[in-house]
C-alpha positions as CSV (number, residue, x, y, z in Angstrom):
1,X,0.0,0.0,0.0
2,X,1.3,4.0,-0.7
3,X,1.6,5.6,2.0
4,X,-0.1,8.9,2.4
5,X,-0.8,11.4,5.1
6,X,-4.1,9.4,5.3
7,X,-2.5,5.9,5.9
8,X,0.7,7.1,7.5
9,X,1.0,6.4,10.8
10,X,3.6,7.7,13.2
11,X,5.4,4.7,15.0
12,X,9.1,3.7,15.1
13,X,8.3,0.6,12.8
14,X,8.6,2.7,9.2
15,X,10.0,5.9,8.0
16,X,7.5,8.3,6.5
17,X,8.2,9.2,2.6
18,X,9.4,12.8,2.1
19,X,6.1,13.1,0.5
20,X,4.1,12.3,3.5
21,X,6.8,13.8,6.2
22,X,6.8,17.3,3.7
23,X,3.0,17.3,4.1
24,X,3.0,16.7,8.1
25,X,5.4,19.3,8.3
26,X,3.3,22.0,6.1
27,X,0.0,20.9,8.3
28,X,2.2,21.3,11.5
29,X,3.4,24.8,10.3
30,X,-0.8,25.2,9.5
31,X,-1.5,24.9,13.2
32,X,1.3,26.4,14.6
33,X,0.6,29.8,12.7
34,X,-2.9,29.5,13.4
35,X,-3.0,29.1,17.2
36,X,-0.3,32.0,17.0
37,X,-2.8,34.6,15.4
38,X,-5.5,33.2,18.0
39,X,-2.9,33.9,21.1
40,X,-1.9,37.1,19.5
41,X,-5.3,38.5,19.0
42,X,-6.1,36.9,22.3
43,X,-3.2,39.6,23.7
44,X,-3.8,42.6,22.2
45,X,-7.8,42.1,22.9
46,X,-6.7,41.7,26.7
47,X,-4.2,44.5,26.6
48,X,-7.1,46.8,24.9
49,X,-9.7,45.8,27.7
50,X,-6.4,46.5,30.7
51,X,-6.3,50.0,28.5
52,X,-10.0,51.0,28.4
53,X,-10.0,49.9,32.5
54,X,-6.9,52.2,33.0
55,X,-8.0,55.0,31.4
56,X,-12.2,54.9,33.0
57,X,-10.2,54.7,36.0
58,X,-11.3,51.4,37.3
């Protein structure tokens, strides 16, 4: 059977194709980027709120 990112499965019995470890790697970098927008916006709103409280004098 080809292996594929759908078949592949990680254990220390085989070595993943470069085709297969490429496209873990691109999906990896997928969800790395993606939960570092979320944190990032997730910041920024909190230091916005912090801000507002600062400045109504709360």
């Amino acid at each position: 059977m080809k292996q594929t990112i759908d078949t592949y499965k990680l254990t220390g019995m085989e070595e993943p194709t470069d085709e297969v470890l490429r496209q873990l790697m691109r999906e990896a970098a997928e969800d790395a980027k993606t939960s570092n927008e979320e944190a990032t916006e997730y910041y920024f709103n909190m230091m916005m709120v912090e801000a507002q409280k600062a400045v109504a004098g709360v």
